[in-house]
N, C-alpha and C positions, 0 to 999 in steps of 0.2 A: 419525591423528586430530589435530586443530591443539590446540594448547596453551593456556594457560589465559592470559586479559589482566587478569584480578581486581587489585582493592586489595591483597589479600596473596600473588599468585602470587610464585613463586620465593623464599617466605622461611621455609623448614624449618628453615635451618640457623640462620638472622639471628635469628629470633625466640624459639629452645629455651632452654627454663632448664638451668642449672649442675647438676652431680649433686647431689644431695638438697638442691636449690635449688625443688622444685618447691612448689604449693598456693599458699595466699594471699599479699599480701604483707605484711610484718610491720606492726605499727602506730606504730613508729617511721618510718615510709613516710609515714602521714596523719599525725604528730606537728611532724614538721620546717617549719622557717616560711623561707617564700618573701618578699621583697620586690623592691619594683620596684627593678630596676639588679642583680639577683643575675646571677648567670652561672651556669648549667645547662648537665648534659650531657643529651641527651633520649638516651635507652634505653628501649623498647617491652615493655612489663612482657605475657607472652602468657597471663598469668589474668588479666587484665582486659581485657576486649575494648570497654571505651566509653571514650570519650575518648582513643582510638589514635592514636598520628602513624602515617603515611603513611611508605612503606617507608624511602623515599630518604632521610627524617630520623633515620635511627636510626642513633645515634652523633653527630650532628651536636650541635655546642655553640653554644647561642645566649643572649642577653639577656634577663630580665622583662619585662614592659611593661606586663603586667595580671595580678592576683591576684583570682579572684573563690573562692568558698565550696568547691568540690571542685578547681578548676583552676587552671592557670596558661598566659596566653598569652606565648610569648616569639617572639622576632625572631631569625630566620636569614638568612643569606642563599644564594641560589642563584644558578650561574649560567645563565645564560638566552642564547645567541648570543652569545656573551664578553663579556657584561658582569653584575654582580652586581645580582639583583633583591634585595630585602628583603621575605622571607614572614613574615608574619604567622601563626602556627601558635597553636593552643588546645588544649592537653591536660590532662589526669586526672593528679596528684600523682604516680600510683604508674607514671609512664612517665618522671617527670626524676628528677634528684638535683645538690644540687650540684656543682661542677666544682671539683677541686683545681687548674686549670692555673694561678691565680695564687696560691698558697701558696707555692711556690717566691720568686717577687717580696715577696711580705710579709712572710716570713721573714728576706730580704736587707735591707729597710729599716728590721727592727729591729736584726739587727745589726749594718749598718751603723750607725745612730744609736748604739749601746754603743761602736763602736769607734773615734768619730768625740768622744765623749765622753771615752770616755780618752784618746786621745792629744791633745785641745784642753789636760784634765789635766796630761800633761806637758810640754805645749808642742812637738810634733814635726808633721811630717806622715802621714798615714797613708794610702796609696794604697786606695780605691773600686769601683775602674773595676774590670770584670771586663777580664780581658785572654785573649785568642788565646793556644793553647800556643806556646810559643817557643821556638827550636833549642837543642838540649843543648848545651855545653860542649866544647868540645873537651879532648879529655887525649893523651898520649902513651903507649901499651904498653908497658911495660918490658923490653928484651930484654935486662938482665942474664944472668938466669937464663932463658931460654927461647931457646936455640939452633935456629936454623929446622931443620923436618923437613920432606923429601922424600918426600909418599904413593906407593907404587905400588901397582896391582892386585894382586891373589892370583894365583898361574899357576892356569889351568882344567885340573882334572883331571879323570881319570876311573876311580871303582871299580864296577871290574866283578865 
């Protein structure tokens, strides 16, 4: 029997809610305020079936661009023949959420700025730049006290 080419074929596993994740979604869902330029992760909420992204969106993190009364259109992009198109996609509140992926950044620019503040305070430099791990140290082993040992095997015996 040939398999299914539907809007939602192959997504049992993509779309199941979390254990006792399931029913409505909470109303801090419709509470939360979208503006244009926010950044969203689109997640396909599977109690509510209007206003759904389309499979291949789910998970994807895109841009605002338009706020209207229950929805939110945002800008993805895809790629199409190796080159990236920009979708325009329109969904229902309770299918995005904001995206923490720049909280990590914002956090760094506050304290950088504290840290940048004090030491202008004491008059020094104070290094910013995130930097690459860098090779450890070298040190020397002490062989005062630790005279080398010579491993050998066990002899192979046999109790019979």
């Amino acid at each position: 029997m040939p398999h299914s080419f539907g809007i939602r074929a192959r997504t049992r596993h993509m779309f199941k809610k979390g254990f006792k994740e399931h029913g409505a979604p909470k109303m801090a869902t419709y509470l939360s305020t979208y503006r244009i330029g926010d950044i969203v992760d689109i997640k396909a909420n599977a109690a509510e079936q209007k206003g759904m992204p389309h499979k291949f969106y789910h998970g994807k993190t895109g841009i605002v661009y338009n706020v209207s009364p229950r929805g939110v259109g945002v800008i993805c992009y895809k790629v199409v023949n190796g080159r990236y198109m920009e979708k325009r996609v329109n969904l229902r509140v309770e299918h995005v959420k904001h995206s923490k992926c720049r909280q990590e950044f914002l956090d760094r620019v506050v304290s950088n700025a504290a840290k940048k503040k004090e030491a202008k305070a004491k008059g020094e430099f104070v290094q910013l730049k995130r930097l690459p791990a860098q090779p450890r140290e070298a040190h020397t082993v002490s062989t005062s006290d630790n005279a080398p040992q010579t491993l050998y095997p066990l002899p192979y015996e046999t109790t019979i």
